[in-house]
Each structure stands twice: as structure tokens, then as C-alpha cells.
C-alpha positions as semicolon CSV with decimal commas, in nm:
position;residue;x (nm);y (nm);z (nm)
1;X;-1,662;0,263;-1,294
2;X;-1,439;0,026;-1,083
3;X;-1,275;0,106;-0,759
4;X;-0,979;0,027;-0,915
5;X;-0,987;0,315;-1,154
6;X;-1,046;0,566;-0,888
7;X;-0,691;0,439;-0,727
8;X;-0,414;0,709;-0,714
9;X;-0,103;0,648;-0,463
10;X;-0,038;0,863;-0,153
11;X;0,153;1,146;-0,317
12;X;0,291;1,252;0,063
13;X;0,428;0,925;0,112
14;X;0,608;0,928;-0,171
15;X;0,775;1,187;-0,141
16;X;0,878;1,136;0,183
17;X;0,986;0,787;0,089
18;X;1,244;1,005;-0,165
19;X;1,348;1,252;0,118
20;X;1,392;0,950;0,383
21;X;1,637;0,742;0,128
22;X;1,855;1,088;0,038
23;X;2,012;1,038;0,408
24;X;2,131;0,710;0,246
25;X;2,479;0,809;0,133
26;X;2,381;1,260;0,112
27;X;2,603;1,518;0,043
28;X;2,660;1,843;0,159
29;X;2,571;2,024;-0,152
30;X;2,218;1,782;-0,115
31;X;2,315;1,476;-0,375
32;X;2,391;1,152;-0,286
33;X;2,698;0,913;-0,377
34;X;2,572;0,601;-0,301
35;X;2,762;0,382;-0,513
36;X;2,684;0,002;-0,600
37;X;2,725;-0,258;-0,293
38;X;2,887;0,016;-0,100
39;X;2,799;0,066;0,270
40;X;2,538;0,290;0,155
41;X;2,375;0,093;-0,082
42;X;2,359;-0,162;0,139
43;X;2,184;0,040;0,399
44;X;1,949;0,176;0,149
45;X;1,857;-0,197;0,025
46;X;1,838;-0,290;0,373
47;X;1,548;-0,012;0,413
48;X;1,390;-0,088;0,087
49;X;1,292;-0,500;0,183
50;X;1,209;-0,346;0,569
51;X;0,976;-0,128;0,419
52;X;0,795;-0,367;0,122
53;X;0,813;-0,689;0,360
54;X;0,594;-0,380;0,613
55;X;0,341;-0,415;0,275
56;X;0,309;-0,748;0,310
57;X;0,545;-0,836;0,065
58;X;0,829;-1,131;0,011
59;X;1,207;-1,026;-0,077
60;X;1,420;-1,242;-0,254
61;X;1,742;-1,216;-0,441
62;X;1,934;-1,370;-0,763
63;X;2,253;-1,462;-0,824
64;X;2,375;-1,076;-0,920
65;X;2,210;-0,931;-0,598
66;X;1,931;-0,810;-0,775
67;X;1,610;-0,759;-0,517
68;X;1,251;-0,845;-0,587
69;X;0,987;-0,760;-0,361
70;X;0,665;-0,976;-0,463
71;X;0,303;-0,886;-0,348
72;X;0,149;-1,209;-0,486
73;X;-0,192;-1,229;-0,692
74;X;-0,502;-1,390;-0,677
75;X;-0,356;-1,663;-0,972
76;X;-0,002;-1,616;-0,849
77;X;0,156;-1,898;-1,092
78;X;0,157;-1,637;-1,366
79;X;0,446;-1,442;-1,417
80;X;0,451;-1,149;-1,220
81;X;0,425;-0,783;-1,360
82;X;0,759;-0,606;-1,247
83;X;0,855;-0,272;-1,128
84;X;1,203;-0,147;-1,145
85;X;1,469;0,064;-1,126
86;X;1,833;0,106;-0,901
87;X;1,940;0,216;-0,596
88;X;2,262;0,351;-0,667
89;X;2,401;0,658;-0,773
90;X;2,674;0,868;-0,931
91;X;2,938;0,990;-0,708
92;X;2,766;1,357;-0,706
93;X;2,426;1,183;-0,801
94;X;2,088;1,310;-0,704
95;X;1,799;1,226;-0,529
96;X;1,561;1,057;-0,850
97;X;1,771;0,891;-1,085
98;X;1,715;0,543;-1,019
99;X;1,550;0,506;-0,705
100;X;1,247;0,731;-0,857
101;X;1,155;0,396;-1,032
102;X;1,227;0,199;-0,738
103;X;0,998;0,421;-0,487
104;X;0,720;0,458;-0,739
105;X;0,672;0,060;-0,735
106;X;0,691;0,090;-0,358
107;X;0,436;0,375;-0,398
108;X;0,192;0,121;-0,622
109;X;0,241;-0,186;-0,345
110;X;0,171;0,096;-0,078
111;X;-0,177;0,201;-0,300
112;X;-0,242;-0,184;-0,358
113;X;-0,220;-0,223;0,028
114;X;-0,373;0,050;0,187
115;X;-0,698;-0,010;-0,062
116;X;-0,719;-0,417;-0,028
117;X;-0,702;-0,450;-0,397
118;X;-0,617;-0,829;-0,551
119;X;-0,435;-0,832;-0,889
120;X;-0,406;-1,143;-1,068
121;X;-0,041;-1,126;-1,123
122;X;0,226;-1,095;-0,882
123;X;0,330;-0,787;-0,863
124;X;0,693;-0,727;-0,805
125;X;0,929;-0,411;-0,747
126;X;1,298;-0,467;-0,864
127;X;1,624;-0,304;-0,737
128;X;1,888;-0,392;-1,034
129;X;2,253;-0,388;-0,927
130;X;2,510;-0,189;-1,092
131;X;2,285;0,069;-1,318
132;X;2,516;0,317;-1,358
133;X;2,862;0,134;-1,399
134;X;2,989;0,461;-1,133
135;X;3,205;0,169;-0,926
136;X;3,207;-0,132;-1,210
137;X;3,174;-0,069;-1,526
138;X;2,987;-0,083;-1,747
139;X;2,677;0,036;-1,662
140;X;2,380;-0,167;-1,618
141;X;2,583;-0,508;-1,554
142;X;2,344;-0,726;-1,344
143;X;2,047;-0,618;-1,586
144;X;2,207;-0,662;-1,875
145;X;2,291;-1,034;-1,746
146;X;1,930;-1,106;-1,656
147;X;1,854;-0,989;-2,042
148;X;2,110;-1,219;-2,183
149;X;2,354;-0,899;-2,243
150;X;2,635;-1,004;-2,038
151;X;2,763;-1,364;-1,910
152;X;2,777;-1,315;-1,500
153;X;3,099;-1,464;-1,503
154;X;3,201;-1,091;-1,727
155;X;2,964;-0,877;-1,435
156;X;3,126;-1,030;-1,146
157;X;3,452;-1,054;-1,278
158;X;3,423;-0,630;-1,356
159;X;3,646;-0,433;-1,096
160;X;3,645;-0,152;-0,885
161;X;3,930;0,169;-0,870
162;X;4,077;-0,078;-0,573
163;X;4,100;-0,422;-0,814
164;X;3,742;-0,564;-0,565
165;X;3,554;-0,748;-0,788
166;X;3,167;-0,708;-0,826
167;X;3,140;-1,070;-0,715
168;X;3,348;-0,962;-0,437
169;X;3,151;-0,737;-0,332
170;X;2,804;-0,912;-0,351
171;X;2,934;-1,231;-0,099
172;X;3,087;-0,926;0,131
173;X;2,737;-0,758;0,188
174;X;2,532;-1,081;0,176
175;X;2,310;-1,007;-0,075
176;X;2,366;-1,303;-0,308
177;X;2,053;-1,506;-0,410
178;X;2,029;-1,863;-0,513
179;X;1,824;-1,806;-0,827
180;X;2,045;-1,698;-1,117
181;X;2,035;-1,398;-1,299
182;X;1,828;-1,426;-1,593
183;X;1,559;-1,724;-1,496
184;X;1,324;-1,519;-1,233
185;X;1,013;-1,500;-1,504
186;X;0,790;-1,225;-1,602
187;X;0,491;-1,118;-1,752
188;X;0,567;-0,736;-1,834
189;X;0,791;-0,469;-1,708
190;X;0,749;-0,071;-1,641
191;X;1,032;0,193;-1,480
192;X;0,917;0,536;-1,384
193;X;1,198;0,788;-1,388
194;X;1,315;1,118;-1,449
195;X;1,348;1,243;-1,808
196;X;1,707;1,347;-1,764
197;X;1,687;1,597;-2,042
198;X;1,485;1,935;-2,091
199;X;1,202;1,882;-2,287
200;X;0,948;1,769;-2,066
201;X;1,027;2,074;-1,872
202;X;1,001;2,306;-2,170
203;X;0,725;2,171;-2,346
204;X;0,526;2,190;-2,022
205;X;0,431;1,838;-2,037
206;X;0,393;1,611;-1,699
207;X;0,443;1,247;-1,862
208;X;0,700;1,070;-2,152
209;X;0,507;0,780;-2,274
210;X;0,874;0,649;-2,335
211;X;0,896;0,446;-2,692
212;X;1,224;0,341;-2,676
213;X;1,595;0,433;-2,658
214;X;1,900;0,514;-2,831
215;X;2,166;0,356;-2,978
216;X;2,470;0,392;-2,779
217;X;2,847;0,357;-2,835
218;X;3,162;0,432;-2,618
219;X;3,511;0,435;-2,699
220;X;3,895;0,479;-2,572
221;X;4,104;0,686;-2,787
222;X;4,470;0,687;-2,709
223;X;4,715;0,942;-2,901
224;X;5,044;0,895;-2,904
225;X;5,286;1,133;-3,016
226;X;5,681;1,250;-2,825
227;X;5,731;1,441;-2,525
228;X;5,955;1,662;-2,539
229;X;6,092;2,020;-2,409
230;X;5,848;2,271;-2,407
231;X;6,166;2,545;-2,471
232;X;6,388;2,340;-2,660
233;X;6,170;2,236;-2,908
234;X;6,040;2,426;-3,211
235;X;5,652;2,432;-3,306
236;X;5,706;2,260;-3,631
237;X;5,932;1,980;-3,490
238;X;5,671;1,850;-3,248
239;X;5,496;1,590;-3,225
240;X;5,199;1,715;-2,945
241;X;4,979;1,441;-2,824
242;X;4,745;1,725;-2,677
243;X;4,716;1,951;-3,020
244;X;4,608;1,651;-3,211
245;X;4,375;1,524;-2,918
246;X;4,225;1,871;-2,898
247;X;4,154;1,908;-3,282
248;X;4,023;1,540;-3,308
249;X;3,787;1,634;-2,973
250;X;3,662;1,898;-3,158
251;X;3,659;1,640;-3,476
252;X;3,405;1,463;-3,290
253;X;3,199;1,721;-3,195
254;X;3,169;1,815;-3,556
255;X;3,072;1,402;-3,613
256;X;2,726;1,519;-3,406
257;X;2,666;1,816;-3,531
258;X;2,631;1,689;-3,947
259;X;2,354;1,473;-3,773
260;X;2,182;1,700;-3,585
261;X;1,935;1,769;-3,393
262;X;1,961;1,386;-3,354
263;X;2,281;1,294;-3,326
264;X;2,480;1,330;-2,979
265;X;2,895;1,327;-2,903
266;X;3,054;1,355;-2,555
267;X;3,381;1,383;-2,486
268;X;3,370;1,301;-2,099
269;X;3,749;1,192;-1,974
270;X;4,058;1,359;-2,071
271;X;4,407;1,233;-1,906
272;X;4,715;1,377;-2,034
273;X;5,072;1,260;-1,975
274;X;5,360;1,351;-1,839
275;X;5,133;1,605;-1,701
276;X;5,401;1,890;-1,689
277;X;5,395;2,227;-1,768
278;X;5,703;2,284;-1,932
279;X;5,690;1,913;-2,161
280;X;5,533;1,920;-2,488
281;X;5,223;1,648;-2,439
282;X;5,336;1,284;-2,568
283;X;5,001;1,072;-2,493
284;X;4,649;1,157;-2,437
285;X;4,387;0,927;-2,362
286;X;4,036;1,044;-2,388
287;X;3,697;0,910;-2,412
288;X;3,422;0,934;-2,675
289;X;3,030;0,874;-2,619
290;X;2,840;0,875;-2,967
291;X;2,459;0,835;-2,961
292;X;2,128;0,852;-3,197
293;X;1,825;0,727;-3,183
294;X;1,896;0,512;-3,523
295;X;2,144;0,185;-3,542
296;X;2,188;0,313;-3,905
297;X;2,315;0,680;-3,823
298;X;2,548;0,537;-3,544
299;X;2,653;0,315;-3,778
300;X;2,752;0,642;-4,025
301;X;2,872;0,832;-3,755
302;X;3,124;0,595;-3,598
303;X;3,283;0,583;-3,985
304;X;3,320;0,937;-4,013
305;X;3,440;0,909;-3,645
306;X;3,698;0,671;-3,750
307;X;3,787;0,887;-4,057
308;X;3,783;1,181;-3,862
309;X;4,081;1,080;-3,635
310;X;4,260;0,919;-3,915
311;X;4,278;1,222;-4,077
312;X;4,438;1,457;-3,757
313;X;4,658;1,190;-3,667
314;X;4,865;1,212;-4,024
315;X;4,803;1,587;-4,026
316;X;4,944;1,614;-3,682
317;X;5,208;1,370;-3,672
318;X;5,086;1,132;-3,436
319;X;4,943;0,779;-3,393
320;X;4,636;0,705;-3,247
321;X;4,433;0,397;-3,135
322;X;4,086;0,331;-3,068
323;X;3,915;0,083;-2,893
324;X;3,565;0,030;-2,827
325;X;3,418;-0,043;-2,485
326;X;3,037;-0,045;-2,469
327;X;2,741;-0,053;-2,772
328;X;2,409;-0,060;-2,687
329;X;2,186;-0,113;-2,967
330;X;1,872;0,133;-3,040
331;X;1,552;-0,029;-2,815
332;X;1,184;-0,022;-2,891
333;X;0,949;-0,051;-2,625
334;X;0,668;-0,314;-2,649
335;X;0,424;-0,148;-2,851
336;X;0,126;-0,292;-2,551
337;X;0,279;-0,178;-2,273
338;X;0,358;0,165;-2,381
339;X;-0,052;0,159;-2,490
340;X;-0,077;0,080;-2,101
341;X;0,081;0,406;-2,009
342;X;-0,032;0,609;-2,276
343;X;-0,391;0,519;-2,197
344;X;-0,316;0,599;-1,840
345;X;-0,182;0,890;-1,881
346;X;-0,485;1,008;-2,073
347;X;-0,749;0,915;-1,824
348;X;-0,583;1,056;-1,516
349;X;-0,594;1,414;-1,719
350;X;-0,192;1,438;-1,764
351;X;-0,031;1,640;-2,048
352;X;0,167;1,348;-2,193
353;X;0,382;1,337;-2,511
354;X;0,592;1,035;-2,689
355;X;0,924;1,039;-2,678
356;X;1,277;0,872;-2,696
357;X;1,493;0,826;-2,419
358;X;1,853;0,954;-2,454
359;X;2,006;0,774;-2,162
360;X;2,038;0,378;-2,109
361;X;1,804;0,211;-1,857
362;X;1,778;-0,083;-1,689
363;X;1,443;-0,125;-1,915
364;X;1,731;-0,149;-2,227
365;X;1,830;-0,494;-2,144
366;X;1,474;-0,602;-1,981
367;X;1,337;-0,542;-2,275
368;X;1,504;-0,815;-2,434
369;X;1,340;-1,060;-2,277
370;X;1,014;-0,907;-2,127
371;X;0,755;-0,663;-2,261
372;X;0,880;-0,308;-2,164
373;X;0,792;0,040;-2,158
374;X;0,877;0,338;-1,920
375;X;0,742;0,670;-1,784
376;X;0,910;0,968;-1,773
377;X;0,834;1,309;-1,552
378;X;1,059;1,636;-1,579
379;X;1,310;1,713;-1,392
380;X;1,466;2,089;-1,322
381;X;1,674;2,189;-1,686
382;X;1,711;1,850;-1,730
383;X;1,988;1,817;-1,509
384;X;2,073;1,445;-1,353
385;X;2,365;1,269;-1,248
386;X;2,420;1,583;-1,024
387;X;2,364;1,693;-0,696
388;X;2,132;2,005;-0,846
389;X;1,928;1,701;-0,953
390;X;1,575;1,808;-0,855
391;X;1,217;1,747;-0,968
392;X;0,861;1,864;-0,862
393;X;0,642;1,656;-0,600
394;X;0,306;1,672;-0,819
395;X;0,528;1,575;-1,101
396;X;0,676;1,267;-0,919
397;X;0,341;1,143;-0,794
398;X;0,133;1,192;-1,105
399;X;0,439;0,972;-1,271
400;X;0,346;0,715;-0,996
401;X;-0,020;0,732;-1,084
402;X;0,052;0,646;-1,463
403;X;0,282;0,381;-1,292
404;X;-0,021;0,247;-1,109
405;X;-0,298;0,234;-1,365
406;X;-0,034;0,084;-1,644
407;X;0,003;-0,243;-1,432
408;X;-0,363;-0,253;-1,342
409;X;-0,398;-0,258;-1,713
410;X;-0,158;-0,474;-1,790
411;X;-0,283;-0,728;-1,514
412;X;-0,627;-0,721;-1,675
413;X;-0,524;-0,761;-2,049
414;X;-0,227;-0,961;-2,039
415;X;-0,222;-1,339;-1,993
């Protein structure tokens, strides 16, 4: 048995890694908002290079201010393994969404370190910009452009509640690289993070081997119908943006339901105009997340979507327009690399199951152009992008340990 296969990272340090960050933009109620190239992130990144160049490490950055910290290997022209994840947050965000998978590669580098082991790859840990599209939108910008999903002229055109521009904001805190997005190479990618859902939890398991994720879509829906006098104006003379909205919300809920226990809608923003109590509604906008873990079925369910609305609108006597903003394909995982952390997971003893992520990761757009797989651990009712956000210490570090033994795998087998 190698020395290599007795490895586990320093659990403790860790953890105290995740407690040390949380001061990085925290909360009263115990989150964090820490939102992309804000004052906090920027603080936060500043810690994270401190603390890997401390290991021994390089930091560099590309054209979208993504960060790679690079241990280098013993044949360090190959393309190094990668760790990743992001440092930002929601604006009532919690302490393990995101920078879980960033710490977790910090913990590997740390185990790496502290035992004098060589790989043969480089091995680098990744801080993507942007993941979850809380100041630009949308979500995952400067990883989708290093997978080829969006042109960086789009991401750093994309801007903030106060018109500043992502580019703006990368030349303001400096950390602009001169290798663009998209041509730093790799051999394989992993992201440890928190399942963000209950199952884990409930099924009493410690590890998702992660085998892909869902298809995603997101859409405006403005209705449009007359404002009028809430005392003047007779019920069946109206023409209520907010009674239509509300049955086709409820449309759309319906829309998940005939594909359940698969199929997933969200109705997430609701802004409703004049905003008076005494004028009948005369525009809604609202917005509509759909979601399944087959292209097909989102395919079906954004037709009876479409159908749906169509069919309150004339009913109600309004119009309606939609207009969508974000698809995201269903992703799966290279079929190797999930082996990696499947294997892992068995010979460190951890109760492990497959499964599909619901939410988009940075690993979505990776995966495009690198082999990709992801680790999940539970996390307290599944709840994320919320301060509550909260998960166990043994659950964090045995995630880290799968982490750990899937690269040393990978830097064996792969070329």
C-alpha cells in the first residue's frame, strides 16, 4: 500500500479555513453577502492567493479575473488537474456554497504539502468569477466564457443594479490577467460542494458521486392588461394584470407537477405595477425557472408552458409576452472522472450514492471543454443560498478526502 493512499487532509484546518473566510463579507443572522468583485470578494481573493502562495504555490489570473493557484508536478508540461469552485455569494448566502469547492482544493494543496508528496500534474485550485450571477447576471459568466458558453465581450459587457459593468469592475480591483479566458489548459477537473437539496441528508449518505446536471431554462413573462379604479370598475369589465399573472403562476406550477417527481418550476420575482391599493393591476412582470434532468422533457415542458399562458391570457383578457433569458443544456459528467470519485469514495469507507445535480455549477460549462465530475456532501434540509446554510464538519472533510484521492487517481491514470 502506498503512502499516498493513506493521505487524508487536516479536517481542523479545513474547517477553520471555512470559519476564517465567513468574516469575509458576514452577516448578522451568520451568512455572508459577498457579492462578485465587491470589496469583499476582493478581500476574500486577496486571502485565498496569501494563503496557497504560503503552500508553495503560484497565482495567476485570466482575462475574466478568474484565479489559479498551481502547485506544479514532477512533469509539469502536462496539463494540470484543476480544482474549483467561487468565492462569491448570494446577498443572504451562506458559508459553503462555492467556496466549499474552493477550500477543499486548498485543503488537498495543504495535504500535498504538509506530506511532501510529488504529483505528476500540476495541480491547480480555481476561483471562477461571477458563479452566481447575484451582481451580473447571468450566473456563471466568466466560466461559461472559459467553456466557450459566452463571448467575454457579452460577460464584461453584463451590468450591475448601478449600470458598472463586469469589466468595470475587474480593472477597478486589479484582478485582470493577461491570459484570456478560455486558453489556460487542462487535464481534468473536480468541484466539491454542498448538495443543495435534501437527499443526501435523508438518505443518510456522506458523498454524491455527481453524474451530471440538469437542463435549465429561465424566462421573463410580462402581462399586460388596464389599470384602472379599483371602485369604479366592475369585476367583469376588467382587465387585471395580477388575476391573470396569478392563475398563469399557478399554470406553471401545474407545468412541473405533470412531470413529476422530475420536473421542477419556480416562480422567483414578482413586480407589479402601479403598485396601488386602490388600482386594478395593469402589468405584471414575473419570472419563470423550469428545470429536468432531460433536454427532451424541458423541451415538452416549455410547450405546454407556452400553451399554458396562451390560454389565461385570452381567458383573462390580457396580453402577455415572454422572453427567454438563460438555457443551460442537461450535462453529463466524464464517465472517468466520476469512476475517480466513486472509487474514492469506496475505499475511504463513505456511504456514497449517484446522483444528479439540480443546481448549475461552474463544472456545467468546464465540462465542455475538460473532463468533469463533482462531489457532493449534505447540507442541513438542503437549504443553500441562505444564511441558515449549514453543513457538518466530518461531512465537509470526508468530501475533501474523496476530493483528494480522485486527483491522485486521476494524476496516475490520466495522460
Amino acid at each position: 500500500m502506498s503512502a499516498q493512499s493513506n493521505m487524508l487532509i487536516d479536517g481542523p484546518a479545513l474547517w477553520n479555513d471555512l470559519m476564517e473566510t465567513a468574516r469575509f463579507g458576514g452577516t448578522p443572522k451568520g451568512g455572508i453577502c459577498r457579492l462578485a468583485l465587491s470589496d469583499e470578494d476582493k478581500s476574500v481573493r486577496t486571502w485565498f492567493a496569501q494563503t496557497c502562495e504560503a503552500l508553495g504555490c503560484t497565482v495567476t489570473y485570466d482575462s475574466m479575473g478568474n484565479q489559479f493557484a498551481r502547485r506544479a508536478g514532477t512533469c509539469d508540461a502536462l496539463p494540470p488537474i484543476m480544482i474549483g469552485s467561487h468565492l462569491d455569494t448570494q446577498p443572504t448566502g451562506g458559508k459553503f456554497d462555492g467556496i466549499l469547492g474552493v477550500l477543499g482544493g486548498v485543503a488537498v494543496l495543504r495535504a500535498l504539502h504538509s506530506a511532501d508528496v510529488s504529483t505528476r500534474h500540476p495541480i491547480e485550485v480555481v476561483n471562477w468569477t461571477n458563479e452566481e450571477g447575484a451582481r451580473f447576471t447571468p450566473p456563471m459568466l466568466a466560466s461559461g466564457v472559459f467553456g466557450g458558453a459566452f463571448t467575454q465581450e457579452f460577460a464584461r459587457s453584463r451590468p450591475d443594479k448601478n449600470g458598472i459593468t463586469l469589466g468595470e469592475a475587474l480593472e477597478q480591483t486589479g484582478f485582470v490577467g493577461e491570459e484570456d479566458c478560455g486558453k489556460h489548459p487542462a487535464s481534468a477537473y473536480f468541484e466539491l460542494h454542498i448538495e443543495q437539496g435534501p437527499v443526501l441528508e435523508a438518505e443518510e449518505k456522506t458523498i454524491g458521486v455527481v453524474q451530471g446536471v440538469q437542463a435549465m431554462r429561465w424566462y421573463d413573462v410580462t402581462v399586460t392588461g388596464q389599470g384602472a379604479h379599483a371602485g369604479t370598475t366592475p369585476m367583469t369589465m376588467r382587465s387585471d394584470a395580477l388575476w391573470a399573472a396569478a392563475r398563469m403562476i399557478d399554470g406553471v406550477h401545474q407545468v412541473a407537477m405533470n412531470h413529476a417527481p422530475d420536473g421542477l418550476s419556480t416562480v422567483g420575482i414578482i413586480e407589479c405595477l402601479p403598485g396601488s391599493s386602490n388600482v386594478v393591476p395593469g402589468s405584471v412582470h414575473f419570472t419563470v425557472d423550469l428545470r429536468h434532468p432531460s433536454d427532451g422533457t424541458l423541451e415538452i415542458m416549455e410547450k405546454e408552458f407556452y400553451q399554458t399562458l396562451e390560454a389565461i391570457a385570452a381567458s383573462c383578457g390580457v396580453e402577455f409576452r415572454t422572453s427567454p433569458t438563460w438555457t443551460s443544456g442537461a450535462v453529463h459528467f466524464d464517465p472517468l472522472c466520476v469512476s475517480f470519485i466513486e472509487k474514492s469514495a469506496q475505499n475511504l469507507g463513505y456511504r456514497a450514492r449517484r446522483i444528479v445535480s439540480g443546481a448549475g455549477h461552474d463544472a456545467v460549462y468546464v465540462a465542455r471543454v475538460v473532463p468533469t465530475a463533482m462531489v457532493f456532501v449534505p447540507c442541513w434540509k438542503g437549504i443553500s443560498h441562505n444564511e441558515a446554510e449549514s453543513a457538518e464538519p466530518h461531512d465537509v472533510t470526508a468530501g475533501a478526502n474523496v476530493l483528494l484521492h480522485a486527483v491522485l487517481q486521476a494524476d496516475s491514470e490520466m495522460a
